[in-house]
C-alpha positions in Angstrom: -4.0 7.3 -4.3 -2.2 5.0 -1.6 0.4 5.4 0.9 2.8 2.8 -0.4 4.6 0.5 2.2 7.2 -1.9 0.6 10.3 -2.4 3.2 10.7 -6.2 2.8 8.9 -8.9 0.5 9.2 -10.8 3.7 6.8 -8.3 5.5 4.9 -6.4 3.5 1.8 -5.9 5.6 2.5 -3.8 8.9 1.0 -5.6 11.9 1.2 -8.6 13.8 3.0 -11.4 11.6 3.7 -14.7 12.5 7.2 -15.6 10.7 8.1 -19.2 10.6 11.4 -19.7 11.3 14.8 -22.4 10.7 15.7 -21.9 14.4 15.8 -25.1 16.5 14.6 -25.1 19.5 16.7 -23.2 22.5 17.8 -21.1 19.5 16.2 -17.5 19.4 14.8 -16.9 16.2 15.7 -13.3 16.3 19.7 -13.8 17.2 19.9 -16.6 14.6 22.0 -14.6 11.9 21.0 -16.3 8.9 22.7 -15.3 5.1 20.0 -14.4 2.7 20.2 -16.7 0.2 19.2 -16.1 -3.8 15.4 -18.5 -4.9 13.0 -19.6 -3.6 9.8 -19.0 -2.7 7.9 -17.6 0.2 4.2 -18.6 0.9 1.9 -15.9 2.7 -0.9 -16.8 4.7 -3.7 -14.5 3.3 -7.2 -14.2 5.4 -9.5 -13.1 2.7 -9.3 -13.1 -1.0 -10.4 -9.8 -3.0 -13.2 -9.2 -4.9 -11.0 -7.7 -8.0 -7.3 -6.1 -8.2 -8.2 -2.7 -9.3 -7.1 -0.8 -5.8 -8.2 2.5 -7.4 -12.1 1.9 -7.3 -14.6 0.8 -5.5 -13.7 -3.1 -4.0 -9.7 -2.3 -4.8 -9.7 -1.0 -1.2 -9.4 -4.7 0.0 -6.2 -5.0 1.9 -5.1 -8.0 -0.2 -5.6 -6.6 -3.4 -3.8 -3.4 -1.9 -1.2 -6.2 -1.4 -1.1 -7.5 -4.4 -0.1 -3.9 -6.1 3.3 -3.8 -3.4 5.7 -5.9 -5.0 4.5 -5.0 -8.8 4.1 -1.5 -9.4 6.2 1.3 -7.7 5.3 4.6 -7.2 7.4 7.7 -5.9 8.3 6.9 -2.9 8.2 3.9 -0.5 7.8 4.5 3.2 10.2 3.0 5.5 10.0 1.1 8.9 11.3 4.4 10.4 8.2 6.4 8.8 10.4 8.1 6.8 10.7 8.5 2.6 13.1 7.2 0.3 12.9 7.3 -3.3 11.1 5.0 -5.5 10.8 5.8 -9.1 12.1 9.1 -8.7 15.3 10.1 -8.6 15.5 13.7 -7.2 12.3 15.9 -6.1 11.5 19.5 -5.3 9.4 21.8 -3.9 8.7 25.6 -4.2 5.9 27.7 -3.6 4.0 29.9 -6.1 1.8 32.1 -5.6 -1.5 30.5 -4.1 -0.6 27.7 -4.7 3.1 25.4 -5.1 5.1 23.4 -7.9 6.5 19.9 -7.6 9.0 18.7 -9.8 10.2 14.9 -10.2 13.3 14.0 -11.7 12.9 10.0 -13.0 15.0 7.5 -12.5 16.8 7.3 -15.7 16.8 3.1 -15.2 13.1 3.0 -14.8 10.8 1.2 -17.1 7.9 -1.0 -17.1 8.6 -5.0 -18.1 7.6 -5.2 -21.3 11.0 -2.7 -21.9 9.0 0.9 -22.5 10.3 3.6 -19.9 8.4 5.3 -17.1 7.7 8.9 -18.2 6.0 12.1 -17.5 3.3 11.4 -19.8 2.8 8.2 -17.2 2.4 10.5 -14.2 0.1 12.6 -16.3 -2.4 9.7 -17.4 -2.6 8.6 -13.7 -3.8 11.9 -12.3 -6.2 12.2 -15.4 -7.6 9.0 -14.4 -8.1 9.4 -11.2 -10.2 13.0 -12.1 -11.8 11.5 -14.7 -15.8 12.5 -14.8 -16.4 9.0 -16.1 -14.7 7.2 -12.9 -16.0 10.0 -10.1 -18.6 7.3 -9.1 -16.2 5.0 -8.5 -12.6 6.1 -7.8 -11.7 5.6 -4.1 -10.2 8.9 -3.5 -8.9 12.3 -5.8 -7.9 13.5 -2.3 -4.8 16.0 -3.2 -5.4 15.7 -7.1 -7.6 17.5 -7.8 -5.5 20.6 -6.1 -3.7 19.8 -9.4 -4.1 22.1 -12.3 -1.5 20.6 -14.7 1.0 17.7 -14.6 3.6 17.9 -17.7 7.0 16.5 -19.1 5.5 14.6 -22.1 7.7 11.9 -23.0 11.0 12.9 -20.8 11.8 12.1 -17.2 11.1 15.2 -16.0 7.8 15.6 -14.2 6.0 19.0 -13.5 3.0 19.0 -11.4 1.0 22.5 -10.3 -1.3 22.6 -7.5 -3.7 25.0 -7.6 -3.4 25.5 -3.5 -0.7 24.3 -1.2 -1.6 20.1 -0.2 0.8 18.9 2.9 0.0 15.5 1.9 1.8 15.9 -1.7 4.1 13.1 -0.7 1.6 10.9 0.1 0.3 10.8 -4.0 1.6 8.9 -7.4 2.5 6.0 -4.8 1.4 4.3 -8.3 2.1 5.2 -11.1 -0.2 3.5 -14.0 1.2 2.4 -17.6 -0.7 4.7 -20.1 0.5 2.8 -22.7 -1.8 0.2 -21.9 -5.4 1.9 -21.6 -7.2 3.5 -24.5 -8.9 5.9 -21.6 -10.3 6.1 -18.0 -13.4 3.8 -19.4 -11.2 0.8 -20.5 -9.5 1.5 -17.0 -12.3 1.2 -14.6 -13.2 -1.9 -16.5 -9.5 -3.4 -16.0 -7.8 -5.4 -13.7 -10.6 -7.5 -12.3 -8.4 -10.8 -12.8 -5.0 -9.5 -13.3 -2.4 -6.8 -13.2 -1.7 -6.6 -16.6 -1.8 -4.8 -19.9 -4.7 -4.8 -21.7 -3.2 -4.3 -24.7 -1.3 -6.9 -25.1 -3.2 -9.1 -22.1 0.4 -9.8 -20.7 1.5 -8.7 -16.8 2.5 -5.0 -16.4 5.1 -4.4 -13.8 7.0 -2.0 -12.3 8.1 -3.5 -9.6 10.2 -6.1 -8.5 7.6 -9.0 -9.1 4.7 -9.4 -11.3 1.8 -11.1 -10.8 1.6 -14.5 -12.7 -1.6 -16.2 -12.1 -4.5 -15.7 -9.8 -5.9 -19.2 -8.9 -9.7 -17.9 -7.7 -10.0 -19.5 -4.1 -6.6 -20.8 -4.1 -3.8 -18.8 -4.3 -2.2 -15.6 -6.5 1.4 -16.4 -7.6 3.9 -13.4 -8.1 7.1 -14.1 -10.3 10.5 -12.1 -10.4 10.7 -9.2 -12.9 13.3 -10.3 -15.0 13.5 -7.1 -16.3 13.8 -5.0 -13.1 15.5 -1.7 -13.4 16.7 -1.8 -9.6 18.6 -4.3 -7.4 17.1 -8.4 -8.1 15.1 -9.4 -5.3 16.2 -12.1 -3.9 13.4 -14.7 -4.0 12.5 -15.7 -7.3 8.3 -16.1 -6.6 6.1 -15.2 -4.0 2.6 -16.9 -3.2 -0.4 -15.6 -1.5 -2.8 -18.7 -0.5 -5.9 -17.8 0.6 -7.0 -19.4 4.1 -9.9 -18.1 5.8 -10.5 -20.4 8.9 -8.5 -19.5 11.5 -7.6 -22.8 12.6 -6.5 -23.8 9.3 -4.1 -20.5 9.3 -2.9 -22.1 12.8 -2.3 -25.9 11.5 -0.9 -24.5 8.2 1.8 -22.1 10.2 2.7 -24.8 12.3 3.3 -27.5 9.5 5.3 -25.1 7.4 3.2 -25.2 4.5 2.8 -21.3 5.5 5.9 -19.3 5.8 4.4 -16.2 6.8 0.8 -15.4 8.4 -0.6 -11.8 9.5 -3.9 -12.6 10.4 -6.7 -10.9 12.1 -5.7 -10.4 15.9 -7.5 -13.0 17.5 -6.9 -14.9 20.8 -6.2 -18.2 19.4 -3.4 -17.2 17.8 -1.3 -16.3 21.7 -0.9 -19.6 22.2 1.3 -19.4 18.9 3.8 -17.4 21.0 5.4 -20.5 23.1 5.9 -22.3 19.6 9.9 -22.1 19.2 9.8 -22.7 15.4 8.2 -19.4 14.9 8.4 -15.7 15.2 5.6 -13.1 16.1 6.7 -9.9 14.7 4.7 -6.8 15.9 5.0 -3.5 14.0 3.1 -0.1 13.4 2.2 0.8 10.0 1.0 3.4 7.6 -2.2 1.7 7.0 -5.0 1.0 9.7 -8.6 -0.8 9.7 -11.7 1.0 10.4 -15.1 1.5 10.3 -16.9 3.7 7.3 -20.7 5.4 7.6 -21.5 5.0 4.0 -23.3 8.3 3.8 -24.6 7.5 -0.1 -21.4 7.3 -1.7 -21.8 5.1 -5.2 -24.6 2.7 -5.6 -24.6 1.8 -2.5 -26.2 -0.3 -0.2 -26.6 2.6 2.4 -28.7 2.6 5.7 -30.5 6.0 5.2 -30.6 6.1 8.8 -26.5 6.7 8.8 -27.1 10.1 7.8 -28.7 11.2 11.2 -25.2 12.2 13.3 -27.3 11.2 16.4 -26.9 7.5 15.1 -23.3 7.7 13.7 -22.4 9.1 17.3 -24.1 6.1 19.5 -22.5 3.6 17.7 -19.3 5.4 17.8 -20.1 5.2 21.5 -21.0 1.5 22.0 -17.8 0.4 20.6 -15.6 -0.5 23.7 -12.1 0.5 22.3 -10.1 -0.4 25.3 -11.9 -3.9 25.9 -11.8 -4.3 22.3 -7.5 -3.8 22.4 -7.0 -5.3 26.1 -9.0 -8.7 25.1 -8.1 -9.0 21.4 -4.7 -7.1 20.6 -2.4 -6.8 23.7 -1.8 -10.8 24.5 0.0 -10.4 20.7 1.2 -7.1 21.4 1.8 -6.1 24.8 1.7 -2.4 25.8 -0.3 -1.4 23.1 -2.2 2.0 23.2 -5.9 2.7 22.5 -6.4 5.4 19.9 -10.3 6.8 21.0 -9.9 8.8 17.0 -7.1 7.2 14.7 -7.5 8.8 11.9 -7.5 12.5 14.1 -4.8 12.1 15.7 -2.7 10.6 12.7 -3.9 13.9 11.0 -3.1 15.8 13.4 0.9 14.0 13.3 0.7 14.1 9.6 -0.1 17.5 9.6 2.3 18.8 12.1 5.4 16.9 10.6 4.7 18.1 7.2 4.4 21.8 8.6 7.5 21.4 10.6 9.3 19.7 7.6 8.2 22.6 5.9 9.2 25.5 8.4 12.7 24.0 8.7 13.0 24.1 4.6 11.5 27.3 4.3 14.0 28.7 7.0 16.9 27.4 5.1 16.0 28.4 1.6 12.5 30.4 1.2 12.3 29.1 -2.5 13.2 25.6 -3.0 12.9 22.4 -1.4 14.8 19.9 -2.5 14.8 15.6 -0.8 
């Protein structure tokens, strides 16, 4: 469903981020070597607040309640600051062709489990691809990009995970970056219907985790508070709660950073905050990501509301043609992060990367051992 990005709770968004920092002034924030310490809490300056937490339909898209799902539930695997992908929830994976089409198996971890104390199992991995291809969700789910080239996922109640794609899908590392609780739902109805408060478990109306934090409280307008999972199955993080408050004017963000009563910021790139870079007390980190913003032609999808004019490609192409990118990067992006490119077609040229790494990836395994894959 997602591409899932956790490398530190202290910077889970890629982008620009705005770090306050213990350094005094004449100190560098970045040589200050500072032990991590265990508690605490860190506060994150949030820009917009989501309209629900369900991240896989329509309105989960929202990049804060995309957030939200980071530091509670895990998936496969997480994506690194290099670009590259560690194991998550699963232990061992491989790969082999078959026919058409190609088998992945997942070995899981034998540690992990959700933290009300039930284990993670095959029969998890199964429920989440039903859901997503579920006929009573096709309205609404975001994406069954890569699913539905499945034609089973099996293991029952074991850790071992079989999925079978109909056709070979490049992108298979990419899905199950989260893995839902199945037994929490009664079916993909009670699903789409969850979630619109909290991450939790229907069931029981407690918070579901399988990550490292779960999510607490969600104080509409004010803030969502994330507590340690007590029962983690992997190394303690080391804060014990994590706060997203909600601040939408900018110079509010900017007072806030500045007075400490934000510990970390990654706004909107906007000119105000360059004058932010002189400020000794805190850090601007600038990063690339696995995620990006963009512009969508709503075409009809869902209930809309659409512009019927949006289907004429003459349209679609003069506004993609009025947009000034490089004016757009020069005035807005580069005073907070120098040297930065202009991409005339993101999403074409990161599937075009995408695309060519995962063939080479695959070349170099094939050469090695024509049958199995194994990371």
């Amino acid at each position: 469903m997602r591409k899932r990005a956790l490398w530190l709770v202290g910077a889970m968004i890629a982008g620009v981020s705005l770090v306050a920092s213990g350094a005094t002034a004449g100190t560098s924030p970045s040589a200050a070597k500072v032990k991590p310490r265990v508690g605490g809490s860190v506060i994150f300056g949030a820009d917009q607040e989501p309209r629900h937490l369900n991240d896989f339909v329509e309105g989960g898209d929202h990049l804060w309640a995309a957030a939200a799902h980071y530091p509670t539930m895990s998936g496969v695997f997480i994506i690194t600051p290099k670009f590259t992908y560690t194991n998550d929830i699963a232990s061992k994976v491989s790969f082999k062709r078959k026919g058409k089409g190609m088998v992945v198996k997942y070995v899981i971890n034998k540690n992990a489990r959700w933290n009300d104390g039930r284990p993670i199992t095959a029969d998890d991995f199964r429920f989440t691809w039903q859901i997503i291809m579920s006929p009573a969700l096709k309205d609404v789910i975001l994406s069954t990009v890569g699913y539905e080239d499945m034609k089973n996922v099996s293991g029952g109640k074991g850790k071992n995970v079989t999925v079978t794609y109909k056709a070979i899908y490049a992108g298979w590392r990419d899905l199950f970056g989260e893995i839902l609780p199945k037994h929490c739902f009664s079916g993909a109805d009670q699903f789409g219907n969850s979630w619109k408060t909290a991450i939790d478990c229907p069931k029981t109306g407690k918070p579901i985790a399988s990550g490292p934090f779960q999510l607490t409280k969600w104080n509409k307008g004010s803030n969502m508070v994330f507590d340690r999972n007590t029962k983690y199955w992997k190394k303690r993080p080391l804060l014990n709660r994590v706060v997203f408050r909600f601040v939408e004017d900018t110079n509010t963000q900017i007072q806030q950073i500045r007075g400490g009563e934000l510990h970390i910021l990654n706004p909107q790139p906007q000119l105000t905050f360059a004058a932010l870079r002189s400020v000794k007390s805190l850090r601007i980190q600038n990063s690339r990501g696995p995620v990006w913003e963009k512009l969508d032609f709503n075409l009809g999808f869902g209930n809309g509301p659409y512009n019927p004019l949006l289907k004429k490609k003459f349209v679609r192409v003069a506004i993609a043609h009025a947009i000034n990118r490089e004016s757009i990067v020069k005035t807005l992006l580069r005073p907070l992060a120098p040297g930065l490119p202009v991409l005339q077609s993101g999403i074409l040229f990161l599937a075009i990367v995408f695309v060519l790494v995962n063939l080479l990836v695959d070349i170099s395994y094939a050469l090695l051992n024509p049958r199995v894959r194994i990371s």
